[in-house]
Each structure stands twice: as C-alpha cells, then as structure tokens.
N, C-alpha and C positions, 0 to 999 in steps of 0.2 A: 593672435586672432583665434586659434583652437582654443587657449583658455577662457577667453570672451562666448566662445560658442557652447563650450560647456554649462558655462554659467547660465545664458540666458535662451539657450534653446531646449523646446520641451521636444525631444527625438522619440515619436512613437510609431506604431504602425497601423495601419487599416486592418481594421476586423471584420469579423465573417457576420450569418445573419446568425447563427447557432447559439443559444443562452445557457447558463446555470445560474443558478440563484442559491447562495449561501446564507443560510438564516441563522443567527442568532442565537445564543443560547435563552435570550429572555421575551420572550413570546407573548409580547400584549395581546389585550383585549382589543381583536378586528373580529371585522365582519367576516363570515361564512359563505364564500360565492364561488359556484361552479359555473363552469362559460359550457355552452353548446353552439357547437357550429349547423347551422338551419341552410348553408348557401348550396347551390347546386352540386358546385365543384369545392372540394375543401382546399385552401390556398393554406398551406403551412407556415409561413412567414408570416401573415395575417396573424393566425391564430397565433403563433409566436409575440407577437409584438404587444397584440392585445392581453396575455398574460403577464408580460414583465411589465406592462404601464400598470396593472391594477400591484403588483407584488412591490415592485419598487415605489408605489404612491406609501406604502408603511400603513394603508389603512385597510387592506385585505386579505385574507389569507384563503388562497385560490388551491380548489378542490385539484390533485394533479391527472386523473384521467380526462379524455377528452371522448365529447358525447355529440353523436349527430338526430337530431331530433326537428320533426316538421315546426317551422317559424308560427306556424299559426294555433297551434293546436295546443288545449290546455293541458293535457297532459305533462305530467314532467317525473322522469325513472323514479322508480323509489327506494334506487341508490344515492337520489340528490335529497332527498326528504329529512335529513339533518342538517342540509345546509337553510343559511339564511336566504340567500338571495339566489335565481337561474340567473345567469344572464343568455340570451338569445341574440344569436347574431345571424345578419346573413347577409354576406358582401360579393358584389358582384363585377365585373370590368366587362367593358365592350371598347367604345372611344375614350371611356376617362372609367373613372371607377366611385362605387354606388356602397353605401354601407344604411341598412339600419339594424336597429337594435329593438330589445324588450325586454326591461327588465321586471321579472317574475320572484313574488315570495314562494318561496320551497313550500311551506308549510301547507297552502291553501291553492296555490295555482294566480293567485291575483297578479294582474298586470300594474305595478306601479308607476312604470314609467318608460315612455318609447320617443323615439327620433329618428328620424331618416337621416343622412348627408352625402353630398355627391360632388365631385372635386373635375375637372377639366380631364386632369391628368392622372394617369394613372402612375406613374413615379411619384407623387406624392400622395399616395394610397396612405403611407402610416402617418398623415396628419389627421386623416379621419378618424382612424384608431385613437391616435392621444387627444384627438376632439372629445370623442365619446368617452371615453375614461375619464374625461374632465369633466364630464360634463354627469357621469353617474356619480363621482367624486362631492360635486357641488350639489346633486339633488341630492344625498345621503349625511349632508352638511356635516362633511369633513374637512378640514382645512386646508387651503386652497393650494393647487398642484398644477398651476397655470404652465410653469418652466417647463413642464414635457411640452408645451406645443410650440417651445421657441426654435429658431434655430443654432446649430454650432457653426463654429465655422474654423479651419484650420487647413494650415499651408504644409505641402506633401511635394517633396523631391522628385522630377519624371526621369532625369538625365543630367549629368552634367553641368552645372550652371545655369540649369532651369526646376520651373517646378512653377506646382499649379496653387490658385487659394481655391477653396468648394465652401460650402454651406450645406448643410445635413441635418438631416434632425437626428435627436439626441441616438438614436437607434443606429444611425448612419444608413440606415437601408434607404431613403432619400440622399441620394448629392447631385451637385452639381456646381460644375466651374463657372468661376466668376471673374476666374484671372487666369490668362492661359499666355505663355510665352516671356521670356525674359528669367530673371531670379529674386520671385517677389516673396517676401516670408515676413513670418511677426503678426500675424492680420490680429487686431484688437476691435471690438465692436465700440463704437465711437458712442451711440444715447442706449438709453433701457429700451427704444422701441426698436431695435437692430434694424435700422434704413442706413447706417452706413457705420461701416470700419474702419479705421487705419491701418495701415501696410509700411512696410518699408522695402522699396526696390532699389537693388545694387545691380540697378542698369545702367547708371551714367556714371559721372566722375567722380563723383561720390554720394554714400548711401543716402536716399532721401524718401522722407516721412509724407505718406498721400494719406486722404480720405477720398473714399469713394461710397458712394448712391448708389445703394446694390438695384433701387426701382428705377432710376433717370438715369442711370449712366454718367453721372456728374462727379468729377475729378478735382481734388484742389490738392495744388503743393503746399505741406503746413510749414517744413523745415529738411535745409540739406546740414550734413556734418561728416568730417571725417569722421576715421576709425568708425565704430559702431553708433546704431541709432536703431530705436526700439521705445514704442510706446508701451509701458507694462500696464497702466492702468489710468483709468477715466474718471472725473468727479460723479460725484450723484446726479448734480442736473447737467452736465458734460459740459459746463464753461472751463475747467481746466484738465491736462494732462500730465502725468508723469512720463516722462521720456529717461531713457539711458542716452548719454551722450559721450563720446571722449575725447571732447575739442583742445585738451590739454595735454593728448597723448595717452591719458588715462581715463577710464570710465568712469564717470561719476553722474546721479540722478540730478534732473534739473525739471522743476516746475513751468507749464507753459499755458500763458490765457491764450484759449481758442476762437477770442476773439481780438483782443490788442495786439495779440503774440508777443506780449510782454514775456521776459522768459526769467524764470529766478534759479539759479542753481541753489541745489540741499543740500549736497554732501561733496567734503571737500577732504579726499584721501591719497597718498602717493601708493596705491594699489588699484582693487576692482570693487565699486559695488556697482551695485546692478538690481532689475526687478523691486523697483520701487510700489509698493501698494498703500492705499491710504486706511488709517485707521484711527479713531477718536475722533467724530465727528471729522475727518478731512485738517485736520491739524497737525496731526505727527502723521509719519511713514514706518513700515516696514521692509527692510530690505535685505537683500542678501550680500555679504562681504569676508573678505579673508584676510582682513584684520588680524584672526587670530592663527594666522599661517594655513588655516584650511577654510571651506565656505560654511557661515555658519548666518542666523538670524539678528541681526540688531536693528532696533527702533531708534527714532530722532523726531525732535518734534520740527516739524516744519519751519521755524520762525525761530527757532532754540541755535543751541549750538552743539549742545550735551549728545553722544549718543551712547549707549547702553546695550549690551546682549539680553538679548530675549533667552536664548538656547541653551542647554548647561546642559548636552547629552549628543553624543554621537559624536562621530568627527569629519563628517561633511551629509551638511546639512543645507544642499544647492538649491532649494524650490521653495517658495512658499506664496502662499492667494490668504488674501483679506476677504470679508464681510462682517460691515461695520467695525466694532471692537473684537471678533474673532480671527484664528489665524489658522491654517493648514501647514503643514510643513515637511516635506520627504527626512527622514535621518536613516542614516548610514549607522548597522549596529553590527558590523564584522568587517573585519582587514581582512581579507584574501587578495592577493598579490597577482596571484595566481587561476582566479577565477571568477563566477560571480559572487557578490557581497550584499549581501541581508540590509532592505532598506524598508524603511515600516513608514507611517502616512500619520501625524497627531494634531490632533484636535486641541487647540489654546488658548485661552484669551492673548491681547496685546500686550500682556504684561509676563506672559508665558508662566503665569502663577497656578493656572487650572489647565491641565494636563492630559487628555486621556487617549490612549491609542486606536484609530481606526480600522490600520489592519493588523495581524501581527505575525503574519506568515509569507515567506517569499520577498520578492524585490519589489518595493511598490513606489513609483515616482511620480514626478509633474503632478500633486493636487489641485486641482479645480476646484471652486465654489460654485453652486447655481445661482439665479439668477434671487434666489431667496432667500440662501446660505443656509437650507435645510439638508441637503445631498451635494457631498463630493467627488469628482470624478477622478481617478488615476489610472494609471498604468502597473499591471501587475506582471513579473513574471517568476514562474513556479513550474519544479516537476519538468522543464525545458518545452512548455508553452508559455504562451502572452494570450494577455488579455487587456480589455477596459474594464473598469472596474468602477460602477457606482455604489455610492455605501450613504442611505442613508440616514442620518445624524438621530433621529429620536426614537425609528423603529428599530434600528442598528438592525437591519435589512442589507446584505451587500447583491450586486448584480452584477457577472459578472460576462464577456462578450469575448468569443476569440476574437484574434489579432490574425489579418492578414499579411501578405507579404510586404505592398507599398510604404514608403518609409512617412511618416507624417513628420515635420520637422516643428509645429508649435499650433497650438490651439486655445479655443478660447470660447467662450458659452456663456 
C-alpha cells in the first residue's frame, strides 16, 4: 500500500498569499502596464493577486513599483510615461466586496477601457481580480487566459484517517470545503465545466469511486474495488474514465463508460501501473509503471497490446498529466540516499521525441496541465523552502507561491 501511495499520490502542502516571479532569460514582445491602486484602504493581497494574474498571463510585463493615485483623475506620474498602458483600480469590501477598474494609455491619459464588478462575498474577492484581468486580457486581444477564473480543487490531510476536499482558485487565496469528515482523497473534476468531481472514499469496506454536484449536492456511487481505486483522468466530453484499479491483487488501468459502466481494462502487468492519462485523440494512454525495476513513463494504445517507454532519462520518473498529444513529467536526476534528490519537471510530446526542460533547479514534482495545456503547475522545493510553482509554456514565465504548513495529499485544476 505505501508503494501504491507513492505512485499515485501527489503529497504537497498549502501555501501562503506571498509571490515571486522568475522570469526568463528570453523576454518577448509584451505589453508595458503599471497598476495603481485608487481604493481607499490599500488591501495587499489584492494588489498581490492582480499582479501575478497579469505576469503569469505571459502577455505583460508589469512596472514593479506600486502607485497610489485618485481613480478619477487624468493625471497619471511621469514615472509611468513609458509605460504602455496605467491600469487604475479601486476595490472596496463592506457585505461582499466591489472592484472597478480603468484602464489608461500612458502616453496621452485616454481611458480605453473600464468595468465595475461586485461578488456577494467577499472570500471570493480574487475572482473579481482574475475577472478583470481576463477581461483587460480579451479587450487587448490576446489569447485567451479564461483557466485563471477556474477552480482547483484538491484533497489535504486534517488528522489521522481523515482530511478534507476544498475548491480554490488558482491563487488559493479562495477555499473552501466541500468534503469534510471521513478519508476522502483523489478528488478528479468529472466535465470541463467543474460542476462535479470524483473522489474516492476509504470509509467502508472497501475504497469506493463517487461523483459529486459541487451546486446540488448530488452524490452517485460509480464503482467499489479492493486494494486501490483512483480516477486519474476524464475524456474530453467526460463519457469515459480512466480509473487505477487492483481487483487482481495488483494495480493495473482500466477504462470505464460513465454511462453503461461498461468497464474495459488496458494494462495487464504482474507489477504497478498506475496514473493513466489519455493522449492521441483519446486512443492510446500514458502511464506510469516499474516495469523497468523503478517508476518510469510508458505509452499503450488503448485497443493495442504493444506498450513502449516514453522515458530514457532519469531513474524515477513517478508523475506525469497529458494535454492532447503533450506530456509533463517529474524525473529524478540525483541518487542521494541520504538526503533530498534533484527532480526537474519536462515538457514532451506522447512520443517523448521533443524534449524541453521546464524547470531545472531544485526538487520539482506532481506536474499539472491547465485547463488549455498552456501553464503547468508543480511543486517545487529549494534552498529548504516549498513552493507552488506555475510556469508558463510560451512566455517561459515561472510563478512561484510559498508553501504552507497543511499537507495537500492530490490535486487537480
């Protein structure tokens, strides 16, 4: 069971609100945008948040001092006067919480473009921010960055054979519990509009696979199994699933329609594979197995027999996320016995033919894709801090997020 948990649990911790952002040695052509905060009271985590959604969209490059300046007034310093664009904010809370915005050419003082928005609640304050950043994103017609206004969602250990699922935005500065009591982990979002997940709870006799209505509260059991059971991944229009199953004593990936429950097993091994994700149009898999005496990447085509290494570098290489015919994958590039060991985060096709490394510093695990497969999320740790770590893919822009103390046991965006 500890080798099974190894394999298929992504072990990270809750992070703080506090940001850095590592740029790149190759520095495209973005836009020029300083932020002024115009709100009464300056809220720091605001301004926070509003900075990393414009730096991690890859399409700005945001002036680093911060300016307070009257919302109405044309005036704008003429320390900003090389930048392209002001943006003006000024966000306010009482019962729920109030944001609008203006956004200002430097050069001339012109308003190009303004919106109000206002949310019930004020815990979800940074969806107004990644509102408006989508939304100065789109008037600026840059390509679309809708994934910051989704939710995450991932399962975090309280106590003992308990622990909670939450939903957060990408920030985590929103959460909130949506499973509380028992030992429920794995949570997987079920369609592209996140109204509902899968989970697996090891509260009865044995581990069993739900979906839940995170709006209705609506619960259905899809499947029980011994040993372990873990949905890793969802088709495109979410009529099937990949599940981990080990109804034969051993783990192996099995295909299931979410609506006949027809179920087809893929991979038939006397060891572990595990973390099945789909790639080539939903016809072959990638997965993870130790096959070759340690955990390494091999592809299979769904309906084949053949399977093949992806991997030909590192010598545990336990994680890897699909989007479409791409792949992420943690590898392991130091043996220390005795300590911790150098794990870097690569960017590859399904055929692991094109190669390139995402981070290459420190311990970097659990890759994530977004919801576009333009930004990967990991876990980094370096220097004897942690972080989250988003990087990404065409601005080669990394962001990265301390780590708190609570332990997150698997996530998923």
């Amino acid at each position: 069971m500890r080798i099974l948990l190894f394999f298929l649990s992504s072990i990270v911790f809750l992070f703080g609100v506090d940001a850095t952002l590592q740029i790149e040695k190759d520095v495209e052509d973005r836009t020029h945008i300083a932020v002024v905060d115009s709100s009464s009271i300056h809220n720091a985590k605001i301004y926070d948040i509003l900075k990393s959604d414009l730096k991690i969209s890859g399409h700005f490059l945001v002036y680093a001092d911060m300016f307070k300046e009257s919302f109405d007034t044309p005036v704008i310093s003429p320390k900003l006067k090389n930048q392209e664009y002001v943006l003006k904010y000024k966000y306010e809370q009482d019962s729920g919480a109030k944001l609008v915005i203006r956004l200002l050419k430097a050069s001339n003082s012109q308003e190009v473009f303004k919106k109000s928005y206002a949310i019930g609640s004020r815990a979800k304050a940074p969806f107004l921010i990644h509102k408006a950043v989508y939304d100065i994103n789109g008037f600026l017609r840059y390509p679309d960055i809708g994934w910051i206004n989704r939710y995450v969602i991932f399962s975090r250990y309280t106590t003992p054979r308990h622990s909670e699922i939450v939903v957060a935005d990408y920030t985590f500065n929103y959460k909130k519990v949506v499973i509380r009591g028992g030992l429920n982990l794995f949570p997987k979002w079920a369609d592209r509009n996140q109204r509902s997940f899968y989970y697996t709870s090891f509260n009865g006799l044995y581990p069993t696979l739900y979906k839940l209505n995170i709006y209705t509260g609506a619960k259905s059991k899809i499947v029980s199994s011994e040993g372990m059971l873990v949905c890793s991944d969802v088709s495109f229009h979410s009529s099937k699933i990949l599940v981990t199953m080990a109804q034969d004593s051993q783990p192996d990936i099995y295909e299931l329609d979410t609506i006949t429950k027809a179920k087809k097993r893929i991979t038939r091994f006397n060891g572990i594979d595990v973390n099945g994700k789909y790639v080539d149009d939903e016809q072959s898999i990638v997965f993870v197995s130790n096959r070759l005496g340690y955990a390494n990447i091999f592809k299979k085509s769904i309906n084949g027999n053949g399977v093949r290494q992806v991997v030909y570098h590192g010598k545990n290489n336990n994680s890897v996320d699909s989007y479409k015919n791409e792949i992420v994958y943690s590898s392991r590039e130091s043996s220390n016995a005795f300590g911790r060991n150098n794990f870097n985060i690569y960017l590859s096709d399904s055929d692991g033919i094109r190669t390139r490394a995402i981070t290459t510093t420190g311990s970097n695990q659990f890759p994530r894709f977004n919801s576009d497969g333009s930004v990967v999320q990991y876990i980094k740790h370096q220097n004897n801090q942690s972080y989250i770590g988003y990087s990404n893919i065409k601005s080669h822009k990394s962001l990265l997020f301390d780590l708190g103390v609570k332990k997150i046991q698997a996530i998923d965006w």
